[in-house]
C-alpha positions in Angstrom: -8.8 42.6 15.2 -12.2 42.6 13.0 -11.0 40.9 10.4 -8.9 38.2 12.2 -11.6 37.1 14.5 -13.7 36.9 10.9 -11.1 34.7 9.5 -10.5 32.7 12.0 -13.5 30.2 11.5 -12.7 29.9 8.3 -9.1 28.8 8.8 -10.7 26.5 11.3 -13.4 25.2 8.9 -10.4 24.7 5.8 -8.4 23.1 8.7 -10.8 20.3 9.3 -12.0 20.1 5.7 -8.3 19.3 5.0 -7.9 17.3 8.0 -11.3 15.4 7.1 -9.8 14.4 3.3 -6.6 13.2 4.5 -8.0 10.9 7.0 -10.4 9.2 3.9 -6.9 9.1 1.8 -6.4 5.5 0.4 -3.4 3.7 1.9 -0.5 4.8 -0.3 1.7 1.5 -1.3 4.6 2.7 0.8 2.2 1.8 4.3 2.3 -1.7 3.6 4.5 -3.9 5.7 4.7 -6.3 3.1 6.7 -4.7 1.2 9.7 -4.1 3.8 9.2 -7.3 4.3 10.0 -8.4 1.1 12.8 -5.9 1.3 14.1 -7.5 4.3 13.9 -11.0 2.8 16.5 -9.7 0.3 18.6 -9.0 2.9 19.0 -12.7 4.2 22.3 -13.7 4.5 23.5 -17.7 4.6 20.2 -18.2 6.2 22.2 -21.3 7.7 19.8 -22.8 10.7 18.2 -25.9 10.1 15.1 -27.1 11.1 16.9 -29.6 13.7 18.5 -26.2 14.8 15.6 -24.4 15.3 13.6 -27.7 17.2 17.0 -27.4 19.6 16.2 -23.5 19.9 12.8 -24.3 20.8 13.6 -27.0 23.3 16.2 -24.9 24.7 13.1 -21.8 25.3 11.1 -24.2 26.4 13.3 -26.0 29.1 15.1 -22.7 29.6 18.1 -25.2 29.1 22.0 -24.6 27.5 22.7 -23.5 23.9 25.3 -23.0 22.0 24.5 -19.0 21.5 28.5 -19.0 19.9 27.9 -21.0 17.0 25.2 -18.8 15.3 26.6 -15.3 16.2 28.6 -14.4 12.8 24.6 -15.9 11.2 23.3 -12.9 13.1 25.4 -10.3 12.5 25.3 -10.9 9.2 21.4 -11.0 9.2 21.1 -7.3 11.4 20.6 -5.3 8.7 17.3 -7.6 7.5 16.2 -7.8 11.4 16.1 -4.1 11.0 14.2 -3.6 7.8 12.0 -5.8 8.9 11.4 -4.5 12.5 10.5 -1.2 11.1 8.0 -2.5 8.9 5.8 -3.9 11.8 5.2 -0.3 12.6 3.3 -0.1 9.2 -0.6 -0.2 9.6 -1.3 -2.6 7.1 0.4 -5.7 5.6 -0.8 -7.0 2.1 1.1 -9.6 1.0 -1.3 -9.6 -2.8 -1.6 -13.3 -3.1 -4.1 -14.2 -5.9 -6.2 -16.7 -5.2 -7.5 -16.5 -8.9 -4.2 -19.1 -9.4 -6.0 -21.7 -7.1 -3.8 -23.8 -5.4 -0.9 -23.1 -7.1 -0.5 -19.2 -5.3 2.5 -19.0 -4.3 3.6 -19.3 -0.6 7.7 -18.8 -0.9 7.0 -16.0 0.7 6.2 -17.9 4.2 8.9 -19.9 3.5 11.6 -16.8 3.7 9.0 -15.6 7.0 10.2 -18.7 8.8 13.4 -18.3 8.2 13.1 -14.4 9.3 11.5 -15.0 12.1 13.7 -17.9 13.5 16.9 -15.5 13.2 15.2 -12.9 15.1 14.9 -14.9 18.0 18.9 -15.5 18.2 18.4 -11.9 17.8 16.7 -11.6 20.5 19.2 -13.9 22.8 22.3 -12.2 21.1 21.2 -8.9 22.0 19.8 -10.0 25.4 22.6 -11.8 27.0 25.1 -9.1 25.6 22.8 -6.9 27.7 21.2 -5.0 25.5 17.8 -5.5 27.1 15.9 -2.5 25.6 16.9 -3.8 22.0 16.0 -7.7 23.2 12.4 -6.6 24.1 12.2 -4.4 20.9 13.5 -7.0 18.8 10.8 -9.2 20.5 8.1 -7.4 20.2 9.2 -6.6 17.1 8.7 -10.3 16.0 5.2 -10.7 17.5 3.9 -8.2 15.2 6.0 -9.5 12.0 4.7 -13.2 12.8 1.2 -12.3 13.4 1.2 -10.7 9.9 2.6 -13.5 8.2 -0.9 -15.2 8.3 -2.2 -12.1 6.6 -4.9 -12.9 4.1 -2.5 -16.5 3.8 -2.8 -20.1 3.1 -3.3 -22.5 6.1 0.8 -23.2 4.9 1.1 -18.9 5.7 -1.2 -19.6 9.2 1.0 -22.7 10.6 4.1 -21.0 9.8 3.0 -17.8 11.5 1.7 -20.2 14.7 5.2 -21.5 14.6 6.7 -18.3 14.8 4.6 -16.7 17.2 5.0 -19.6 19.7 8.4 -19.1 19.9 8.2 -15.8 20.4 6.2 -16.0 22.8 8.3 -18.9 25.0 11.2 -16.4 25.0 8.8 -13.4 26.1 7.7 -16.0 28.8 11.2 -16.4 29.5 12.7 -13.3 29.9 9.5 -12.6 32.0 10.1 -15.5 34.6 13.7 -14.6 34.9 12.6 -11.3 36.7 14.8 -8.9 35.3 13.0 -7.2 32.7 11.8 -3.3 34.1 8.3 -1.9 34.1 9.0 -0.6 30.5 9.9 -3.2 28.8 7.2 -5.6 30.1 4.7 -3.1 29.1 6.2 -2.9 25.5 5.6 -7.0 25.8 2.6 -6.4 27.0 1.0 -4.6 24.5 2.4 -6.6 22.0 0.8 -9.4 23.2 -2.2 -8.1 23.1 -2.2 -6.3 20.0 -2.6 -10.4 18.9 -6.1 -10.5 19.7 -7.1 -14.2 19.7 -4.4 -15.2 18.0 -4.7 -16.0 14.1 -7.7 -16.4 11.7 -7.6 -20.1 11.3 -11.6 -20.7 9.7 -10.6 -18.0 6.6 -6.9 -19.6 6.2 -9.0 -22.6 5.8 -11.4 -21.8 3.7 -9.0 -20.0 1.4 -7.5 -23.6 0.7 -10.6 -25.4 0.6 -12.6 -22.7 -1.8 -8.6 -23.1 -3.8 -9.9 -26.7 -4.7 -12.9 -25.9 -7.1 -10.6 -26.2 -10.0 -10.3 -29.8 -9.2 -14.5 -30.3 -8.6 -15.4 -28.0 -11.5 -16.4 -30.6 -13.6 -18.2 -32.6 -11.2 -21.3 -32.0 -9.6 -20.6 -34.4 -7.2 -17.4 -33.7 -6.3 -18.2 -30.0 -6.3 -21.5 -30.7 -3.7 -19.3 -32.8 -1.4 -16.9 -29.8 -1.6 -19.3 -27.4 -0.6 -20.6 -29.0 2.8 -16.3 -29.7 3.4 -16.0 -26.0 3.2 -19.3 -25.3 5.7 -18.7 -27.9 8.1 -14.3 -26.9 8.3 -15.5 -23.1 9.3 -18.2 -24.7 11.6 -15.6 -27.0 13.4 -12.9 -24.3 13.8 -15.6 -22.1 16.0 -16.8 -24.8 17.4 -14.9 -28.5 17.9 -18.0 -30.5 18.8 -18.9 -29.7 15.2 -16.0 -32.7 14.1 -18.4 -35.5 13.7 -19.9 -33.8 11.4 -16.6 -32.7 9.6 -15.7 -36.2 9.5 -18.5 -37.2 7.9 -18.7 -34.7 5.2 -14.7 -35.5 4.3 -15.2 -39.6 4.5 -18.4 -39.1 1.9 -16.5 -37.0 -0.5 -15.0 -38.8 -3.5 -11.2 -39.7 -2.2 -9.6 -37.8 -5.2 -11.1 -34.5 -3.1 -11.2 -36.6 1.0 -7.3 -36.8 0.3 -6.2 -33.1 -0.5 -8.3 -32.1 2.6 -6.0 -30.6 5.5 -6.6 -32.8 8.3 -8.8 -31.2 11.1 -7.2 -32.6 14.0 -4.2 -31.7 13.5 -5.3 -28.1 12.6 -6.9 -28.0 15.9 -4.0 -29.2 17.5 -2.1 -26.5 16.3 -4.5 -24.0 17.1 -5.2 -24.7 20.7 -1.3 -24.7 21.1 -1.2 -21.2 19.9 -4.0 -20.7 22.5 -2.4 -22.2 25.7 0.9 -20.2 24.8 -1.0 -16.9 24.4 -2.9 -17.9 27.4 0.9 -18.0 29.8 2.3 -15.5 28.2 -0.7 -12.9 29.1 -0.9 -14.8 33.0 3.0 -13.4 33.4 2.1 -10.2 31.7 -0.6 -9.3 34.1 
């Protein structure tokens, strides 16, 4: 009994030491959702829907209006098996999509591109498996896209960021819906719930800008000028995005640049717009919620 109340400690103390150096491990490659994502991406089959298809999607959600669930049901069984891959990679911690912003603003964004059209098939998914009534695989597959198009902004492009706004709306005008219909159980809306909130405020619109702006020193390089009036573009676009009264002062620093740099500026307005939608939708979605 001596001797095992002596060694006990010491398991104890070898225990935590291990436990200790395991928690401090680097992220292996394998924890990043990227990379299923990728994986799912080459899983996309006759990714057929339109962008006129996908306004009448949205219009249905928003209306809560008829649509033509029939025609797109062979596009989504053929699609599961990506919907899948990439539903298990939102339970990753991380997602690193290693864009190199070394290229300037040639990095490429294809994959944002695929994300959209991703994204968009999960939400006839979503309907599919919801008015087959499969509702505990409609909310999963819903939740399921929250996290996938909040991560699609991940260290992105303002391109990445509106694509991800896109996505995310939607998903959240069917989570409103299925909400307001009143026939989702106290499970599921709590899955919802935390899903919604696990998006914070939403997306990081000042760094997605200033990754684009700070991608245009290769064209101001060689031009003090041009480089100056590129500097206070970058200052006053993370000012305005905290703050909107600050867009005077945006406005003047773009319509003083030289117009080789004022034209390849993304407009601010229309940024904002954007922005405050994403806002308003996370807004409802979290008043049903509570």
């Amino acid at each position: 009994m001596k001797s095992i109340k002596n060694t006990t400690p010491i398991v104890f103390a070898v225990l935590l030491a291990l436990g200790s150096a395991f928690a401090q491990r680097p992220a292996s490659p394998g924890d990043n959702a990227a990379l299923r994502y990728w994986a799912a991406f080459s899983q996309i089959q006759d990714s057929g829907m339109s962008d006129q298809d996908a306004k009448e999607l949205n219009t249905a959600l928003e209306t809560m209006g008829p649509f033509d669930m029939s025609k797109y049901k062979e596009l989504v069984q053929k699609n599961t098996l990506a919907l899948q891959v990439m539903a298990r990679g939102t339970s990753l911690p991380t997602c690193d999509w290693g864009l190199d912003y070394g290229l300037g603003d040639s990095v490429p964004v294809d994959y944002a591109r695929r994300a959209l059209v991703l994204g968009r098939l999960n939400i006839l998914y979503v309907m599919n498996l919801y008015h087959s009534g499969d509702k505990d695989g409609a909310v999963r597959a819903l939740a399921a896209g929250l996290r996938f198009s909040h991560d699609v902004a991940n260290g992105g492009s303002l391109f990445a960021t509106l694509v991800a706004k896109d996505l995310l709306v939607t998903h959240l005008i069917a989570t409103a819906d299925g909400l307001r219909m009143g026939t989702l159980s106290t499970s599921q809306r709590s899955e919802l719930q935390n899903a919604v909130s696990a998006l914070g405020d939403g997306l990081d619109w000042a760094s997605a800008a200033r990754r684009d702006l700070e991608a245009l020193r290769t064209h101001s390089a060689a031009d003090p000028r041009t480089s100056a009036a590129l500097d206070r573009i970058v200052g006053s676009y993370s000012a305005f995005l905290k703050d909107q009264s600050k867009l005077p002062t945006l406005t003047d620093a773009i319509g003083s640049a030289p117009p080789e740099l004022a034209n390849l500026i993304p407009n601010p307005k229309r940024v904002l717009e954007q922005k405050q939608d994403l806002a308003d939708k996370l807004s409802q979605a979290r008043a049903l919620l509570q």
